[in-house]
C-alpha positions in Angstrom: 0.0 0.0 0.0 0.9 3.2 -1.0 0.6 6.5 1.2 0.8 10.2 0.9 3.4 12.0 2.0 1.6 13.8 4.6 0.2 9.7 6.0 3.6 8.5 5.9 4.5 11.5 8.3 1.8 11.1 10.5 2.2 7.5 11.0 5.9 8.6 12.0 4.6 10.9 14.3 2.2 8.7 16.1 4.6 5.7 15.9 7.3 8.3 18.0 4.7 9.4 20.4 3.5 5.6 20.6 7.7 4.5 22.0 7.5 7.7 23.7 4.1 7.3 26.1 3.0 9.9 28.2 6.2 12.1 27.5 5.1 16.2 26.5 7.0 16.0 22.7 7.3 19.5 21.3 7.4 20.0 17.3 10.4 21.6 17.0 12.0 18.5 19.3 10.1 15.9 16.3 11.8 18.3 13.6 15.0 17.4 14.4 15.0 13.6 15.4 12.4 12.6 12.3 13.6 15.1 9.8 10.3 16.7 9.2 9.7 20.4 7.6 9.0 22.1 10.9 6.0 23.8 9.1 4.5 20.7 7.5 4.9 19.1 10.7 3.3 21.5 12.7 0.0 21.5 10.5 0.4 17.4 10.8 0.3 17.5 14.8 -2.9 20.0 14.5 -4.3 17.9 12.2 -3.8 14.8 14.7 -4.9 16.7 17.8 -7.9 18.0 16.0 -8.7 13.9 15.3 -8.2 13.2 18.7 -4.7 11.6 18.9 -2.5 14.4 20.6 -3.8 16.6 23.5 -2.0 20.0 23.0 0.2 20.9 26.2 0.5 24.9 26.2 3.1 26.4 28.3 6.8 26.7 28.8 7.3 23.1 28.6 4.5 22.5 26.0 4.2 20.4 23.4 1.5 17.6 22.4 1.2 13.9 24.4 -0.4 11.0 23.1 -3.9 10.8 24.6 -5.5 7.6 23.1 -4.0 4.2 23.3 -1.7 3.2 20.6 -3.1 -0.3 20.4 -6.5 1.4 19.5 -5.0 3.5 16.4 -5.9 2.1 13.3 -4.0 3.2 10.0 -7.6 4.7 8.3 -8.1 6.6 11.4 -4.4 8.1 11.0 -4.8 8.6 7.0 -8.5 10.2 7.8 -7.2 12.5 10.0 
């Protein structure tokens, strides 16, 4: 199968935050270990929390945690959002 660009990213994202559980992960911090544009990966994390994976964490130490289990993530979910 075949994905976008923009699904292949997002699946990298939620994979990271999936290894990563219940750790505040900011975008810029994603930028450099997945070697994601920082402004396509930005709209990718809204895009997520507005689906309901990511909870965005405002604040000096903000960022976005993963706030559904991973077990329960199916790949149309991640490609619909």
């Amino acid at each position: 199968m075949v994905f976008s660009k923009t699904a292949e990213y997002a699946i990298r994202v939620l994979s990271y935050f999936a290894i990563n559980k219940n750790e505040v992960i900011s975008a810029s911090f994603l930028h450099e270990k997945l070697d994601i544009p920082y402004k396509y990966l930005t709209r990718i994390m809204t895009n997520l929390a507005k689906g309901g994976f990511l909870e965005p964490i405002k604040g000096r130490i903000g960022g976005f945690v993963l706030c559904v289990d991973p077990a329960k993530i199916y790949l149309s979910q991640i490609v619909e959002a």
